[in-house]
Every structure is written in C-alpha cells, then in structure tokens.
C-alpha positions, 0 to 999 in steps of 0.5 A: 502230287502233280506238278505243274509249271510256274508262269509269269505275266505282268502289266495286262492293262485291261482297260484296253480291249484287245488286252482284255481278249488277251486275258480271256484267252489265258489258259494253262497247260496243266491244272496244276500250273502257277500263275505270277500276275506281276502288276499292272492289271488295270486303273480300278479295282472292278479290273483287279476282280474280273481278272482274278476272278477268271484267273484262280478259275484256271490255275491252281495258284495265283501270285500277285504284285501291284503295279503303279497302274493298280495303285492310280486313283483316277477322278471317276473311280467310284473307289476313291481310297489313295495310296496304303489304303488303296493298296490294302483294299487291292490286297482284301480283294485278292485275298477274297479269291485266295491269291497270294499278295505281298502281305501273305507268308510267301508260298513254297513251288515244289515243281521242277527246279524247286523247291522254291519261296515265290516271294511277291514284293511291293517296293515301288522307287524312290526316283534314284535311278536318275541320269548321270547329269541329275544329281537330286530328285528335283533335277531329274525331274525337272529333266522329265519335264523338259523331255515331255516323258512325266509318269502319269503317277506324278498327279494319280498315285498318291503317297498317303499317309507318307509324305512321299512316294520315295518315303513309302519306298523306304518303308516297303523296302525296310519290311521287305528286307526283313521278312526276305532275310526270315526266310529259310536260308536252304531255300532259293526264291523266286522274287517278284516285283513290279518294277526291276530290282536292279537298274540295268534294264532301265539303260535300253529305255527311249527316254532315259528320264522315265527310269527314275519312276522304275525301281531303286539302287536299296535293291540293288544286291537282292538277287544275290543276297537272297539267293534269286533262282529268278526274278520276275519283273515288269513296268518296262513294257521290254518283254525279255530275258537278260542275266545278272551276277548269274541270275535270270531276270524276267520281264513279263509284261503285255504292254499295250497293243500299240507296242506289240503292234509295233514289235510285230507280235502276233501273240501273248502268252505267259512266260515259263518261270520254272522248270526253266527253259533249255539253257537256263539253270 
C-alpha cells in the first residue's frame, strides 16, 4: 500500500477571496497524502462544505478541528445554531464528506515515521493565558478593552448550553483527556488543535492581551504525557516551527492576505507533517 505524506493547513479563512484562490489550488503531491485542516476555515457552514467538498476530492484522508471562526454565529447567517449545537451540525457536515472530527476514533498514519493516532481535538481556552499584571479574568479583559485588541468571540462565539466559554473549555478538555489516555500507549500521536496547547508561542504576539483567547495552562504537559511526535496548531496567524520539551510544534495557518502581504510571501502551501523534514525526528 503506498504511502503518501501528512500535511497540515489551518485558518483558510475563505471569505476572503484571495483565500479562496488559495484553497482552490491546493493540490497534493501524492494521491495517497493526508490532509489536517486545523480550523478556521470560515464564518458559515456553506464555506465548511465548499472546502471539504474539494479537499476529500484530492487527498485520500481529511482531518479537521474547529476554529473559533468556525463556531461564529453571525447575524446574517441563514444557520442560526450557537455554541454545541453549531459545533455538532459542523461535525454531521464533515462527517457527510467522511472527514475525520474531534468526535470520531482518531485514525492511525502508517506512512514514514509512523505509525501514528492523528488525534484532532477541540479544546478552546479558558482566558488563563493572561498578563503578568492580571491576576483574573476580568482583569485581563479589562486590559483588552483598554488595548483596543477584543477577540471578536466575545459577542459571535456563544457558549450554549454552558454558562461560559471557559466552562466548555473544561468540559472539552476533560473528555479530551480521557479518550487521549485510551489510546494505545505503544503508539506516538500527532495532536491537533486549533489553538496552541502550550503558551510559549502566544509570548512573540504584538499585543499580549489577545492570548487570553489562545488556549489553556490544563494542556500545558500534553505533548509529553501523550507521547506528541508533533503537534499542529494554528490561530496565532505565526506560521512556523518551534520545539518543545523535545517536540515539534506546528503552526499551519494561512492567515489573511494582509499578513502575508506584509510577510512578503509569495505563496501558500500545506506543511509537511510526516515524514519529517531533514533535521526533524
């Protein structure tokens, strides 16, 4: 059985046009190559299925994770489920194009450097990534307020049915935790996630009072406890590779044209996950 690659992309952001161009022109190397899509695809479930759609048409396996973008409820949007529910009816979509979510067995890469449980997570943040000056929530967003940097999920990503977005953090993060330990403990994983799992990366952020909205300190020891070959990540719109306690962190993301504008970057491509890269292990 051939062997393709495993390739990770995140925060596609189709609304914009140039993204969309972008996506259209994904293609892979090898039939047989993977394809982590790590969230933020778009603000409407129609951008969910026109990406799927043409993604699981070209690579042989799809693995998604929501975004915060994905789980938006925007005033004109015809589907007007907010929090769970909004994130079940993008699960039932993927799951009509056979992509694997957050709430499927997590499939096994058996390509070079495997094999491999490609663990897709859905854990959001729970605001403890916060300044050394605020000591409480409501301190550091007071902080962002006055910094003119709030995350739009403060008025479009609704916790419903939990009182909170940090309580359906600790929520997700508990049932995360457990099917994590079930897995087979021969096995290395490769953890995807929307949002970084450990705070490091947030530290080179402009503004330090947006990483409240970037993950969680719960997650802090997965990469290890969970025996991480890599772990693919997102949101920060920092597309790089950094290590950790001897783990490679990926950050996938497209970003908006902006942004790449002002990186100077020509082009977008998927980055290689496995087999690793010269120098990687």
């Amino acid at each position: 059985m051939a062997h393709g690659n495993l390739m990770g992309i995140s925060d596609l952001h189709v609304a914009f046009p140039e993204n969309r161009r972008i996506v259209e022109e994904l293609y892979p190397d090898s039939p047989a190559d993977w394809l982590i899509v790590a969230g933020d695809v778009g603000e409407s479930p129609d951008d969910l299925s026109w990406v799927l759609d043409l993604l699981t048409r070209r690579y042989a396996t799809v693995i998604w994770a929501p975004g915060n973008h994905d789980l938006w409820t925007l005033r004109d949007d015809p589907v007007s489920l907010r929090g769970d529910a909004r994130y079940r009816r993008l699960v039932e979509i993927c799951r009509s194009y056979g992509v694997h979510t957050p709430e499927d067995p997590y499939p096994v890469w058996s390509g070079p450097g495997g094999p491999l449980v490609v663990a897709p997570l859905f854990l959001l943040y729970d605001y403890t990534f916060r300044t050394p000056t605020a000591a409480t929530r409501e301190q550091a967003l007071e902080q962002a307020y006055e910094a003119g940097v709030v995350c739009t999920d403060e008025f479009m990503l609704h916790p419903d049915p939990y009182p909170s977005r940090q309580a359906w953090c600790r929520a997700r993060v508990a049932a995360t935790e457990q099917r994590l330990a079930a897995c087979d403990p021969e096995l290395r994983t490769v953890l995807v996630n929307h949002f970084p799992l450990v705070r490091t990366p947030t530290r080179i952020l402009r503004h330090p009072e947006f990483a409240q909205w970037c993950g969680t300190e719960l997650t802090a020891d997965w990469h290890t406890r969970f025996r991480a070959a890599a772990v693919v990540y997102g949101h920060l719109h920092i597309p790089r590779t950094t290590w950790y306690d001897g783990v490679r962190f990926e950050e996938v993301s497209v970003g908006y044209p902006r942004e790449r504008r002002q990186r100077g970057q020509a082009g977008v491509a998927p980055r290689r996950i496995f087999p690793a890269v010269s120098g990687d292990s």
